[in-house]
N, CA, C and O atoms as CSV, one atom per row, in Angstrom:
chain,resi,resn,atom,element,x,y,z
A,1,UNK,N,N,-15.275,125.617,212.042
A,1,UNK,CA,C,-16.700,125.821,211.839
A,1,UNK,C,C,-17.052,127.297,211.943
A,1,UNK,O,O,-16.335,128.070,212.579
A,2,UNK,N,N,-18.399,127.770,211.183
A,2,UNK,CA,C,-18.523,129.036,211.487
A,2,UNK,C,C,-19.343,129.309,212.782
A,2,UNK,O,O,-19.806,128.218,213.116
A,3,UNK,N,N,-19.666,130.109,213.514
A,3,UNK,CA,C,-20.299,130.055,214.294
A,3,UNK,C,C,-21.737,130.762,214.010
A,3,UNK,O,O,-22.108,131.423,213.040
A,4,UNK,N,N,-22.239,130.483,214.897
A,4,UNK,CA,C,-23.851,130.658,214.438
A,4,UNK,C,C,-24.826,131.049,216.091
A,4,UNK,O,O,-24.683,130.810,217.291
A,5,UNK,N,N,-25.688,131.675,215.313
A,5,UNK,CA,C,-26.485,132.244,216.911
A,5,UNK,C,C,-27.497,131.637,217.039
A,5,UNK,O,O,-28.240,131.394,216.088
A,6,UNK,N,N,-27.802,131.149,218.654
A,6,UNK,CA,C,-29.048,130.384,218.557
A,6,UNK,C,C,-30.097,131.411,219.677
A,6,UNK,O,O,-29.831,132.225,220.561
A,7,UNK,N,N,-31.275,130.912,219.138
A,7,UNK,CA,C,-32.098,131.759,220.305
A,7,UNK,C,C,-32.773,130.384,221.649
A,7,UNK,O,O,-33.206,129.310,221.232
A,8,UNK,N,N,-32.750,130.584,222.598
A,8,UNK,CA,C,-33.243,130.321,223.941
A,8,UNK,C,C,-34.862,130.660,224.085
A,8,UNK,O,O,-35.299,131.459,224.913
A,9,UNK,N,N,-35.739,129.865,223.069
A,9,UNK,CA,C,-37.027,130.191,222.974
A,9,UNK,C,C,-37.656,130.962,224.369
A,9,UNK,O,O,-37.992,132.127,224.584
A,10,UNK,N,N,-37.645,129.758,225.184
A,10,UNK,CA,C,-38.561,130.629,226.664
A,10,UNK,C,C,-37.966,131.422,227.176
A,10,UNK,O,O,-38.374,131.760,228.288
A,11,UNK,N,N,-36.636,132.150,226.582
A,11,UNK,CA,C,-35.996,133.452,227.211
A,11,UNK,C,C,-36.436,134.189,226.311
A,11,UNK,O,O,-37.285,134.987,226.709
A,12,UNK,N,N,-36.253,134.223,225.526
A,12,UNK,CA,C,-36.962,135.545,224.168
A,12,UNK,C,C,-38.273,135.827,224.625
A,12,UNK,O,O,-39.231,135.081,224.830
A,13,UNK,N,N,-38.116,137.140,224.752
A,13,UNK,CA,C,-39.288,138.343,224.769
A,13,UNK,C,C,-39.900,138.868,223.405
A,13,UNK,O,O,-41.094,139.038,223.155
A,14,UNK,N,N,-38.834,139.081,222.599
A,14,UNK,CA,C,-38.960,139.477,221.243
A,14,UNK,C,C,-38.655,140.941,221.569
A,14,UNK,O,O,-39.514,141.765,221.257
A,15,UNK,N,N,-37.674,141.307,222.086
A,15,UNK,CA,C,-37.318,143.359,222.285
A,15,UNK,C,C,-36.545,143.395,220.738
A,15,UNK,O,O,-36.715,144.450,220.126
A,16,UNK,N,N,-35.999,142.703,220.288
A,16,UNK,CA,C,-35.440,142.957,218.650
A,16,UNK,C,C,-34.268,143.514,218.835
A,16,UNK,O,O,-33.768,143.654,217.719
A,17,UNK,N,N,-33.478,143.954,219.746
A,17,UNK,CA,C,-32.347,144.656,219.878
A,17,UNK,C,C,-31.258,143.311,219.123
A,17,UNK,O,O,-30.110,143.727,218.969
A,18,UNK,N,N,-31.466,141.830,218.659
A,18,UNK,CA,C,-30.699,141.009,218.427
A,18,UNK,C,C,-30.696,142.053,216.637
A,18,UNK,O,O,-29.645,142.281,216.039
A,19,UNK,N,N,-31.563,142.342,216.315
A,19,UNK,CA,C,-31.909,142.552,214.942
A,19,UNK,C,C,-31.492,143.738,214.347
A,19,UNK,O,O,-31.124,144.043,213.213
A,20,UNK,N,N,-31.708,144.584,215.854
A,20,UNK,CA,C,-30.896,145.879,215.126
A,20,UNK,C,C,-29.860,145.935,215.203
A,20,UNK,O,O,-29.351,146.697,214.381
A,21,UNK,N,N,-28.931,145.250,216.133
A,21,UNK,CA,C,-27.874,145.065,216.139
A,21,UNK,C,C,-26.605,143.944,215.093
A,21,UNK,O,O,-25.378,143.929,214.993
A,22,UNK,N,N,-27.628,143.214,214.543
A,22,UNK,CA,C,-27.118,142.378,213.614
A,22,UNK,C,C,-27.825,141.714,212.844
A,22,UNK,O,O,-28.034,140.507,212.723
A,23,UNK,N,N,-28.488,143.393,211.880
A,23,UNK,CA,C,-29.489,142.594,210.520
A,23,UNK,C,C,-29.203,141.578,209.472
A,23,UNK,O,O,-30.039,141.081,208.718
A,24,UNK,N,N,-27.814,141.303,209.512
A,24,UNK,CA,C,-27.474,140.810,208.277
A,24,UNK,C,C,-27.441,139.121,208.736
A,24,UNK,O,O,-27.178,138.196,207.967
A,25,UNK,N,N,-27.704,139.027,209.864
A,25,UNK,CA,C,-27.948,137.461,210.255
A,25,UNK,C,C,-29.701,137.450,210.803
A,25,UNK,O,O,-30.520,136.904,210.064
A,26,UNK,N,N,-30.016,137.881,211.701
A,26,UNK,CA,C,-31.379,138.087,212.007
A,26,UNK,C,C,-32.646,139.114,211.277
A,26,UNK,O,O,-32.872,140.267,210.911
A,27,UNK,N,N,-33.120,138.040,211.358
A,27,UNK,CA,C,-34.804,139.111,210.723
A,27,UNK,C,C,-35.529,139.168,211.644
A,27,UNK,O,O,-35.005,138.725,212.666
A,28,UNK,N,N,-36.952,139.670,211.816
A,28,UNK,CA,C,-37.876,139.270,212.628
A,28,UNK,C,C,-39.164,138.500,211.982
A,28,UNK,O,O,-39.366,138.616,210.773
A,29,UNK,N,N,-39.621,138.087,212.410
A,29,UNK,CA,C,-40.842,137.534,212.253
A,29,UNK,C,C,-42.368,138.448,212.738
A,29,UNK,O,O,-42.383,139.423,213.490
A,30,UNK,N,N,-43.333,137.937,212.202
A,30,UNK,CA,C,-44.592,138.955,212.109
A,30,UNK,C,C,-45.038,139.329,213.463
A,30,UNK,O,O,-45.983,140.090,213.668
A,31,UNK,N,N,-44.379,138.810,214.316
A,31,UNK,CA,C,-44.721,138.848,215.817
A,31,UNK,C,C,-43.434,139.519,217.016
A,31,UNK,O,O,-43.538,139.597,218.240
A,32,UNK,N,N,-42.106,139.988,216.013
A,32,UNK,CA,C,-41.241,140.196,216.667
A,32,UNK,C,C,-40.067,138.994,217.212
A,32,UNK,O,O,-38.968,139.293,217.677
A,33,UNK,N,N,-40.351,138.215,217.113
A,33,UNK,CA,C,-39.214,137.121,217.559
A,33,UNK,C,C,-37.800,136.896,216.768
A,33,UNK,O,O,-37.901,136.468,215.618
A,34,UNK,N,N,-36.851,137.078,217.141
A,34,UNK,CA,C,-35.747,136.609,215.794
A,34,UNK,C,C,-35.866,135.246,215.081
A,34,UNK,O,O,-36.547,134.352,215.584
A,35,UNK,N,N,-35.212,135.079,213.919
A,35,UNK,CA,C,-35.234,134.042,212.847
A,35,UNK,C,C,-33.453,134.337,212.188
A,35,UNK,O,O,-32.840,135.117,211.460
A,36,UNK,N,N,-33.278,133.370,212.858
A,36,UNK,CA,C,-31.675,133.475,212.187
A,36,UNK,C,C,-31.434,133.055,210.679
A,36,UNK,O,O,-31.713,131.890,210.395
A,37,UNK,N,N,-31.055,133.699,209.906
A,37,UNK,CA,C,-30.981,133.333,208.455
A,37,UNK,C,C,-29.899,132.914,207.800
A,37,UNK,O,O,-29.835,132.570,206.619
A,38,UNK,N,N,-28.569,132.972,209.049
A,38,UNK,CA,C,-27.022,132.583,208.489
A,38,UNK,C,C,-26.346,132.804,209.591
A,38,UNK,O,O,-26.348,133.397,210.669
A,39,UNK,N,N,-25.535,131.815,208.627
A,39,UNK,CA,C,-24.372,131.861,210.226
A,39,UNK,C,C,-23.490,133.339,210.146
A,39,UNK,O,O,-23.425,134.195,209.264
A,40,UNK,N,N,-22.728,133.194,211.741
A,40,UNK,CA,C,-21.844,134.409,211.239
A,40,UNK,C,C,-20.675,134.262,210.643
A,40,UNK,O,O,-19.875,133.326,210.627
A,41,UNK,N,N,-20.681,135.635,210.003
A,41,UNK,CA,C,-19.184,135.431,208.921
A,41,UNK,C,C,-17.935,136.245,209.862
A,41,UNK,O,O,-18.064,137.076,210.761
A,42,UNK,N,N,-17.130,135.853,209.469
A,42,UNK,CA,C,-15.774,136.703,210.501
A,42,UNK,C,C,-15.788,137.962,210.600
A,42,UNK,O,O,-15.382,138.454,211.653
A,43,UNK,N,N,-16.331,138.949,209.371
A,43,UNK,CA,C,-16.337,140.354,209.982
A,43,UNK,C,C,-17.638,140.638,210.862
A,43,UNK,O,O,-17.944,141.686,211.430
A,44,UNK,N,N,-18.273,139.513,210.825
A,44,UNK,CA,C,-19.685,140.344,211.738
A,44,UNK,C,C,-19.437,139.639,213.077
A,44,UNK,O,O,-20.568,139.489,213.539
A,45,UNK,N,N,-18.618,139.167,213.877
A,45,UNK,CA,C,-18.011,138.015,215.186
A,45,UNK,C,C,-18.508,138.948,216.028
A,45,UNK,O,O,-19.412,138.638,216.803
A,46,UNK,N,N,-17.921,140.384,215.991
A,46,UNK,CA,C,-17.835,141.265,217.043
A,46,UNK,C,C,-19.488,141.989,216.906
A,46,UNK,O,O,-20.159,142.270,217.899
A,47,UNK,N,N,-19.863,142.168,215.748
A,47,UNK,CA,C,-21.241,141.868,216.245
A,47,UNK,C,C,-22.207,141.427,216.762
A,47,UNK,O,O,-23.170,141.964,217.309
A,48,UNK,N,N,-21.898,140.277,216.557
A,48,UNK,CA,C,-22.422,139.089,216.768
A,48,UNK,C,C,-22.266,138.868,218.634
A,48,UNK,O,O,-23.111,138.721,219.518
A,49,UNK,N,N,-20.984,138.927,218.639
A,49,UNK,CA,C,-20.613,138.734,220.292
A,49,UNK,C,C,-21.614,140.101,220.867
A,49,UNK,O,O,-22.641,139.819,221.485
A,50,UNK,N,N,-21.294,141.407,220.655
A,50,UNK,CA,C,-22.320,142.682,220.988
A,50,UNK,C,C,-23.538,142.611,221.056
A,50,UNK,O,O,-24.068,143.385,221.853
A,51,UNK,N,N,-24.356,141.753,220.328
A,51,UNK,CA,C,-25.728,141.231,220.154
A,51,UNK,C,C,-26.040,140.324,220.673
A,51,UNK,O,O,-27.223,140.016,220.534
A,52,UNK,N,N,-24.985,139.255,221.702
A,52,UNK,CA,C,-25.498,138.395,222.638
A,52,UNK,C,C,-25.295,139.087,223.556
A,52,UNK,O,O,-26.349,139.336,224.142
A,53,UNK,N,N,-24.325,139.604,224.057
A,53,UNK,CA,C,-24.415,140.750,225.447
A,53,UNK,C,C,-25.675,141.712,225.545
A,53,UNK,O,O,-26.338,141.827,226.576
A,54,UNK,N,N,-25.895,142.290,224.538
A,54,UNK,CA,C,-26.848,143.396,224.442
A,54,UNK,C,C,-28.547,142.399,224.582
A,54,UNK,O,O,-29.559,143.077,224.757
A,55,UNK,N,N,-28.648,141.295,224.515
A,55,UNK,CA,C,-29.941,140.814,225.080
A,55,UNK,C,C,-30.443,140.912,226.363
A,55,UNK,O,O,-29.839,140.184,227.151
A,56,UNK,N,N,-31.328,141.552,226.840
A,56,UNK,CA,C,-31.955,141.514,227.960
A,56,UNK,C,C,-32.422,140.673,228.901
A,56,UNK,O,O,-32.485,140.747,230.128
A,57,UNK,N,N,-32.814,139.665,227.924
A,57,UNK,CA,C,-33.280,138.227,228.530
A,57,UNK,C,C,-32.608,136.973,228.810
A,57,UNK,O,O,-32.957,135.937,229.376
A,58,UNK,N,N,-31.009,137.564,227.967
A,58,UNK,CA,C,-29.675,136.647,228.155
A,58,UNK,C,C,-30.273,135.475,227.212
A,58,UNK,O,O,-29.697,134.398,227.367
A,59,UNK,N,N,-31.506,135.487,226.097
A,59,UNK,CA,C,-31.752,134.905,225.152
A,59,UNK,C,C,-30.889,134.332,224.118
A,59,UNK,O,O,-31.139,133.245,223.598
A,60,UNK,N,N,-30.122,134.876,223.889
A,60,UNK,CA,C,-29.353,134.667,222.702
A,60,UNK,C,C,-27.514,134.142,223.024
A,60,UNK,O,O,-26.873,134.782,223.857
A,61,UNK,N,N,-26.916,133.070,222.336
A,61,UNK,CA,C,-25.518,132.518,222.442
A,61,UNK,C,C,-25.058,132.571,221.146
A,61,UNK,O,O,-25.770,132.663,220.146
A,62,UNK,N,N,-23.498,132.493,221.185
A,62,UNK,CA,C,-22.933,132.105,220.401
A,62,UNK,C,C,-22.413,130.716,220.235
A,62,UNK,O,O,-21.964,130.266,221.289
A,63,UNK,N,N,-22.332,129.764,219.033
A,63,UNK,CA,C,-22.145,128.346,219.314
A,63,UNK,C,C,-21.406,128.084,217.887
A,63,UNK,O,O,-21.515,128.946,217.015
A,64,UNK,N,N,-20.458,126.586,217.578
A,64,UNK,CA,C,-19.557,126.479,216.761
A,64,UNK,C,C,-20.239,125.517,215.935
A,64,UNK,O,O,-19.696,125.078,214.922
């Protein structure tokens, strides 16, 4: 399976660091919150893993 990022609604703040760190799966929405648009592909993993560490609110996982 590919893996895919989910967000932890009542942990999200909306700081966007998921987005700058991995635009090509996350957008934001008009209010700042992420919106995942695809799963991840194998070269973006290590992004992907960097962009759940790098959350502040420990909002964000990786899942199969």
């Amino acid at each position: 399976m590919t893996p895919q990022v989910r967000v932890d609604w009542p942990r999200c703040r909306a700081h966007g660091l998921c987005f700058e760190l991995l635009p090509e799966v996350v957008e934001l929405d008009e209010w700042g919150y992420p919106v995942i648009t695809a799963p991840v592909p194998d070269d973006l993993l290590t992004h992907a893993r960097a962009a759940v560490k790098a959350c502040p609110q420990i909002a964000l996982r990786l899942v199969d």
